[in-house]
C-alpha positions, 0 to 999 in steps of 0.5 A: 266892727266885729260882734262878740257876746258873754255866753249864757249860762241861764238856760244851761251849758247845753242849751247855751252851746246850741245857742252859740251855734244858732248865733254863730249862724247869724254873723255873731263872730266871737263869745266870751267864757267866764271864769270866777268861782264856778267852773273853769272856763277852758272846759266850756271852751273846749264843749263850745269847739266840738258844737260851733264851726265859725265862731271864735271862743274867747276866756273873758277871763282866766284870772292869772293867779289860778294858773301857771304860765305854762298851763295857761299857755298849754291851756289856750294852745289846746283849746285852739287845736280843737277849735281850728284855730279860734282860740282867743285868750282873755287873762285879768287879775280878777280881785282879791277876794277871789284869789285870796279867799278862793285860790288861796293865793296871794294877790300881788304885782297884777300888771308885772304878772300879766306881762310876763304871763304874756311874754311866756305864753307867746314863746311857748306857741312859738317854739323857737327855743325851749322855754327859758324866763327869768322875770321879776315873778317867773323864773323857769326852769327854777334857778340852782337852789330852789326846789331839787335842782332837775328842772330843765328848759323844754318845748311844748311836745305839740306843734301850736295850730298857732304860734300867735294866739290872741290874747286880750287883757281886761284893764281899768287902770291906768297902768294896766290899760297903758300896759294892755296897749303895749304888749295886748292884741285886744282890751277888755274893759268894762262900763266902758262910756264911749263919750267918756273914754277918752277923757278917762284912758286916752291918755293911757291908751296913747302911753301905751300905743307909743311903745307898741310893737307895730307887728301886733297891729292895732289894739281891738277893743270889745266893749257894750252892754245890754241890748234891747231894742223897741220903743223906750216905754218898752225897754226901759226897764229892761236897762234898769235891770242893770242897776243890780249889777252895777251897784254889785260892781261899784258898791261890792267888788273890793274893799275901799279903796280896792274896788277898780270898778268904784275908782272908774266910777269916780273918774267918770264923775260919780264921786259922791254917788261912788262913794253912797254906793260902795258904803250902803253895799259893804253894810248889807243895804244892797237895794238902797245902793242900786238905788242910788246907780246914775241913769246917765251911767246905765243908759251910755253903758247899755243900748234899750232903745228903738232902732234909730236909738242904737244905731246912734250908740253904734255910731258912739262906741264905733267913734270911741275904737271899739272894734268888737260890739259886746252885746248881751240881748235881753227881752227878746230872741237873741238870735234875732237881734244879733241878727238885726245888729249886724245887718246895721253895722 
C-alpha cells in the first residue's frame, strides 16, 4: 500500500512544497494539487517538481470543462517533463456551480467528456499519429463547416517523457465509477467507507472491471481521511473537525437533487439525515447541519485513534482495495506521523 496526501496550503505555497519535500523523506509516495476556484493546479505542480525528487505529484483534480483536451494532455505532459516523470493526471467533473458560475461553461455529458478527454490524452503522449477524434463532444481537427476550415491534424512538437501518464478519475456515481474502472489507471473517491464500499460501487466497480483492458493493469484506489493518532479522549475532537466539511459537502455542494455527495450519503444509509442536512445548509443554518452529520460516517471516513485503532482501519480500507492510503495529519507534526504510518503498513 502506497501513501499519498492533499498538499496543504495552510502555511503557504512555499512552506507547504518544503513540506512535501520533508515528507517525500519519509516514504510519503504521491500528493494531491487541487483545483477549484483559486489557483490553477498545474503551476503548483510544476513548483513542487523543481522542490521534490521522489515524490509523485497528483492534479486532485483539474475539472474538465476549464481546459481542452489537448492542453490538458499538453498540460500533464509538461508537468511530467520537469518532474522526470512523476506526473499523475487526476481530471473530475467538479460541479455546476463552479463550472457554470465561474467558467462559464456549460455543464453537460460529464462522463462522455471524460472518456473522450481520456482517449485524447493518451494518443497525444503517444505520438503515433497526428491527432485525429471524432467523438460525440470532440471533433479534432474541427470538421469542414466549422469555424474557417484550416485546421490540420498535428502531433504534440515534443517527445512525452512518457507515452502513459497515469491518469485517475474522481467518480461517485455509478456510471462514472463503472466508466473509471473501464478506461482509469486510478479512482479517486471521496467519504469512501471501507465496510461499505462494496455494497455501494461493488457492483459498478466489477461492471467496469469486466470491460477493462488487461494492459492497463489493476485500478488503484486512494482513499482516507483525517489522521490523528493518540488516545481517543485526545483525538476525538480533532474527528469532529470534519463535521464542517461534511455537512459542506452533503448539505452544500449542488442544488437538490444534484449534490453527488448528498446522493452517496443516501446510499450509505443516511437518507433522512442527508436530506436534514442538505435543507438546514442551502437555508443558511450551517451549524445546525453539521450538527446533524452521523458519527458513524465521520469515525469510518477518518483514522483518530491510538495505534492499534488505525492499524484496524488500515487493515479495513486495505481489505476494501485501497491501494493508496490518502491521509491528511491533524494535531500533530505531519512529518512524523507519515513517518509512523508507513513504518505500519
Amino acid at each position: 500500500m502506497k501513501l499519498s496526501m492533499p498538499l496543504s496550503y495552510a502555511g503557504g505555497f512555499a512552506e507547504s512544497a518544503r513540506q512535501t519535500a520533508e515528507l517525500e523523506k519519509v516514504g510519503l509516495d504521491v500528493v494531491w494539487v487541487a483545483e477549484a476556484y483559486g489557483y490553477d493546479a498545474p503551476s503548483l505542480m510544476g513548483y513542487l517538481a523543481a522542490k521534490t525528487e521522489r515524490v509523485e505529484i497528483g492534479a486532485a483534480i483539474l475539472p474538465i470543462y476549464s481546459r481542452t483536451p489537448t492542453l490538458i494532455a499538453m498540460t500533464a505532459a509538461g508537468v511530467d517533463a520537469i518532474s522526470g516523470g512523476r506526473c499523475v493526471l487526476g481530471l473530475g467533473a467538479s460541479g455546476p456551480q463552479v463550472i457554470e458560475g465561474f467558467h462559464g461553461v456549460p455543464y453537460d455529458r460529464p462522463l462522455t467528456r471524460t472518456r473522450e478527454i481520456i482517449e485524447v490524452c493518451r494518443n497525444v503522449w503517444a505520438r503515433e499519429a497526428p491527432l485525429t477524434h471524432d467523438g460525440a463532444v470532440f471533433h479534432i481537427p474541427l470538421p469542414q463547416g466549422q469555424g474557417t476550415g484550416l485546421g490540420k491534424a498535428l502531433k504534440i512538437i515534443g517527445h512525452p517523457v512518457r507515452s502513459r501518464i497515469p491518469i485517475w478519475v474522481a467518480a461517485l456515481g455509478e456510471k462514472n465509477v463503472a466508466m473509471t474502472a473501464e478506461v482509469a489507471d486510478g479512482w479517486l473517491p471521496l467519504f469512501f467507507v471501507p465496510e461499505k464500499a462494496a455494497g455501494v460501487f461493488g457492483a459498478a466497480l466489477r461492471t467496469g472491471a469486466a470491460k477493462r483492458d488487461p494492459t492497463l493493469g489493476p485500478l488503484q484506489i486512494a482513499a482516507g481521511g483525517m489522521l490523528a493518532i493518540g488516545e481517543e479522549g485526545d483525538v476525538a475532537g480533532f474527528r469532529e473537525l470534519g463535521r464542517a466539511g461534511a455537512a459542506l459537502y452533503i448539505g452544500g455542494m449542488g442544488a437538490k437533487g444534484k449534490n453527488f455527495y448528498n446522493a452517496l450519503a443516501c446510499r450509505y444509509g443516511y437518507e433522512k439525515e442527508a436530506a436534514e442536512i442538505q435543507d438546514l445548509y442551502l437555508s443558511g443554518k450551517k451549524a445546525e447541519a453539521a450538527a446533524l452529520v452521523p458519527q458513524e460516517l465521520l469515525e469510518a471516513t477518518s483514522l483518530c485513534g491510538p495505534e492499534g485503532y488505525i492499524k484496524e482501519r488500515l487493515a479495513a480500507f486495505a481489505e476494501a482495495g485501497v491501494t493508496h492510503m490518502n491521509l491528511t495529519p491533524i494535531g500533530g507534526d505531519p512529518v512524523e506521523m507519515i513517518e509512523r504510518v508507513r513504518s505500519w503498513i
